[in-house]
N, C-alpha and C positions, 0 to 999 in steps of 0.2 A: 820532570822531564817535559819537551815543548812539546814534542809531537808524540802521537800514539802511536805504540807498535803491536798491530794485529794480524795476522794470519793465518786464514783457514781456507786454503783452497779446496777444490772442489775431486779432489783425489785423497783427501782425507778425512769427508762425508762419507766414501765411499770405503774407506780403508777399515773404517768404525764399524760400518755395515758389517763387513765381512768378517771382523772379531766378534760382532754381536752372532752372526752365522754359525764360527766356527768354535764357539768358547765351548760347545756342546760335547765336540768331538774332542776333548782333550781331558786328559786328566790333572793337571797342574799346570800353573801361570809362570811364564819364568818373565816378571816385571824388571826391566832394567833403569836403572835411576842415574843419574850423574853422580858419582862422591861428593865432588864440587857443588853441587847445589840436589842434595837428596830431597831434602824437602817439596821443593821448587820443581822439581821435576818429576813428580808425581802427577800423573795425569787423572785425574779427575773421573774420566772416562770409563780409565779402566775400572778402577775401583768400583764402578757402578755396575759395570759388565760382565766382572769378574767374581760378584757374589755368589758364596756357594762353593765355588773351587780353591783348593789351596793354592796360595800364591805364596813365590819363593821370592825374596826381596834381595836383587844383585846389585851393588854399587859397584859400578865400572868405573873406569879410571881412577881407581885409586890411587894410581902411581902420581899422579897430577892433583893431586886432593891433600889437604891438611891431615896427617896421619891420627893425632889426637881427635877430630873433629868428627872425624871418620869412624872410631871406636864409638866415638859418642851415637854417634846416629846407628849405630849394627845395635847399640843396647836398646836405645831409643824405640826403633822395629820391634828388640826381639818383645820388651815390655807390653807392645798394642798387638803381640798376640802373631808376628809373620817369624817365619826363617827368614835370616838377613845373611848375607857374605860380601866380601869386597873381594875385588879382585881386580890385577892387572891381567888382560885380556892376552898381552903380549910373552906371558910368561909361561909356560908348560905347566901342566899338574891340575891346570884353573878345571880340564874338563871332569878330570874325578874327584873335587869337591864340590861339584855343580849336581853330579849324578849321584855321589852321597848323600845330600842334602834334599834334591829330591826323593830319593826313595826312605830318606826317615821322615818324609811329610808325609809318605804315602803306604807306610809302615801295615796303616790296619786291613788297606787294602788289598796289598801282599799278602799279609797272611790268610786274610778269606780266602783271596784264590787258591793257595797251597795247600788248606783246611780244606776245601774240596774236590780235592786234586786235580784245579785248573791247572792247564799248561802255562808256565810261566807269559803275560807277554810285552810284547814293548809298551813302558811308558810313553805316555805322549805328552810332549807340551807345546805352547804355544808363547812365541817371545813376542812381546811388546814393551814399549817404550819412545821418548819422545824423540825427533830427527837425530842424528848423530850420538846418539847416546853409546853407540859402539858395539850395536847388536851383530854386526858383520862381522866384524873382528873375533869376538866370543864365540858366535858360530862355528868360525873355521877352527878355533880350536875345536869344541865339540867334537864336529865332523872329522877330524884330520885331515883335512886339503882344501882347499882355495876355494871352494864351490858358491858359496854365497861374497858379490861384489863388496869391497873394501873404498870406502873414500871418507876424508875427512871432511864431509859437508854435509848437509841435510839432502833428505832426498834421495839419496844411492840406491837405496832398497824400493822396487819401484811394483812389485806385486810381492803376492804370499805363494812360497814353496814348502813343501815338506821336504827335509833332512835326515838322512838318518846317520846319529852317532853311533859311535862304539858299545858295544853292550846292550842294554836293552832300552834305548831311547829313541824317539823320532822327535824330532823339532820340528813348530808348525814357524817358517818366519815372516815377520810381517814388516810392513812399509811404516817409517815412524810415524807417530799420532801424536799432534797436537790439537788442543781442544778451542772448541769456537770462539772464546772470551775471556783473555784473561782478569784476574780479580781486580789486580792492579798493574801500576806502568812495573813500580821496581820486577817481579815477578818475570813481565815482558824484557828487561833491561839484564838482569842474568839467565834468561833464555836464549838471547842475543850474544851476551858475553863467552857463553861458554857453545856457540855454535848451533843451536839448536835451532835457530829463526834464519832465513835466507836472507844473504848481505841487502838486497834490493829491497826489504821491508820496514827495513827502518836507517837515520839517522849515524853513521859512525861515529861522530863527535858526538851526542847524546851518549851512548854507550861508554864513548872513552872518559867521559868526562863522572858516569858513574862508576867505571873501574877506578878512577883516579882517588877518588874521595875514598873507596873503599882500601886500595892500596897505600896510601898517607897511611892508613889506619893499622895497618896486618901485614904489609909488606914493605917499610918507610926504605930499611937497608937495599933493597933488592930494586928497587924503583930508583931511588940514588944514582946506585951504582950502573945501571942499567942506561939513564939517561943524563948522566953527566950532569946530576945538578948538584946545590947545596942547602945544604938543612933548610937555611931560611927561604928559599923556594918552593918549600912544601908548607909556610903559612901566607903564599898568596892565593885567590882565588882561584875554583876550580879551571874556569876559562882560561887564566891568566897561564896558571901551571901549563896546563896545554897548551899554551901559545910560544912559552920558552923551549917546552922539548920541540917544540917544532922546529925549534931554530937550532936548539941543541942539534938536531938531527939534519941539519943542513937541508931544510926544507922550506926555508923561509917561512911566509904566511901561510903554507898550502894545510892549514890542522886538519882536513879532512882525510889528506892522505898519512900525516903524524896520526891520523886517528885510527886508521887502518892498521897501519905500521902496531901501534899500541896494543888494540885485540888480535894481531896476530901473537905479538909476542905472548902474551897475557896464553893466548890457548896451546901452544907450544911447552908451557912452561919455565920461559926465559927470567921470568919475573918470581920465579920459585913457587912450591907448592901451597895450595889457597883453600877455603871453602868456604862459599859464602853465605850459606848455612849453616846457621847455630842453633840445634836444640833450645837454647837456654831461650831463644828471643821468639818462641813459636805463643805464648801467653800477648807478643805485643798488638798480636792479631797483623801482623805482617802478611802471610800470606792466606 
């Protein structure tokens, strides 16, 4: 990639703070990760911060994620020791296996209090994960109503509120958190891809051009058929490709806004379900 794509403003020094503040007052972590890139979107941060507490590992958007890949990564978790689930956020049911799930993390705990005849009381957690990962969406199931703001962009959730679900949970929610450095550009480049970095930080055509090479690859039918091209268009150069659907797309030379056009569809899911994390390639020292 030409340029680097970095991003740490300074309301996410501050956001770090106040998970390092509040990890105290909770009793479980409910860490939310991309399906699309589980690995990848694992923030560094938390896991530093979160020592000590059980953390419940939710892949969101699984509806938009490669379903086999998906499986792979829930075994992957359960293997280094976390509770893992996927979930589409959009779908009913999601909030009583979020609440099952935590309270058999937190199983020994319950019984102490019950063993003493503490009054049962609300669980507490605390949601983190990187921008757009779709803590909003999840939430409002939780809660059952609209209370926490919904947007498909980074950034929506703009401080921490408690919530209180149905039964015996309170949600702590937080602003997403990404971390000062990434390790490398690819890392940066599907954090971009799937929404998590703000359009103004990096390059469109750099991103489109690493969706391109990855879609030849896991999605060749879907890209086709999507951009009106033909087989032998997918063995020209990555540039090159992206300068035909440009035209494909009756945009003449403009690839920046073909570029656009590209990771929009790409995050919609127009291009069909992806993930661009593989278990299998975590040995290549990728990320």
């Amino acid at each position: 990639m030409q340029s680097n794509i970095q991003w740490f403003p300074g309301h996410m020094a501050k956001a770090i703070r106040q998970f390092e503040e509040n990890i105290k007052l909770v009793d479980i972590v409910f860490e939310l990760v991309d399906a699309r890139i589980p690995f990848t979107s694992i923030n560094p941060e938390v896991s530093r911060i979160s020592q000590g507490k059980p953390r419940l590992m939710i892949l969101t958007k699984a509806d938009l994620a490669n379903p086999n890949l998906t499986q792979q990564w829930l075994t992957y978790f359960r293997q280094q020791g976390f509770a893992a689930l996927a979930v589409d956020s959009k779908v009913n049911g999601v909030a009583k296996k979020i609440e099952k799930a935590a309270q058999d993390q937190l199983t020994s705990k319950l019984t102490s209090q019950s063993e003493r005849g503490l009054e049962r009381k609300s669980l507490k957690a605390i949601c983190v994960g990187v921008p757009n990962v779709g803590k909003s969406t999840l939430l409002n199931q939780l809660v059952k109503r609209r209370s926490a703001p919904v947007g498909n962009r980074p950034g929506v959730t703009k401080g921490q509120q408690w919530l209180t679900g149905n039964g015996h949970l309170e949600l702590l929610d937080t602003p997403g958190i990404l971390w000062p450095k990434f390790q490398n550009q690819t890392i940066a480049e599907k954090l971009a891809l799937t929404g998590a970095i703000r359009e103004n930080s990096y390059h469109s055509d750099d991103v489109a051009l690493y969706a391109l090479c990855f879609f030849k690859a896991h999605n060749r039918t879907e890209l086709i058929n999507r951009y009106r091209l033909r087989d032998a268009d997918l063995t020209l150069p990555d540039p090159d490709l992206l300068l035909t659907i440009t035209a494909n797309l009756g945009m003449r030379d403009d690839y920046e806004r073909a570029s656009d056009r590209i990771i929009n569809d790409i995050r919609k899911g127009k291009l069909g379900r992806f993930t661009l994390d593989d278990p299998q390639d975590l040995d290549s020292n990728e990320n």
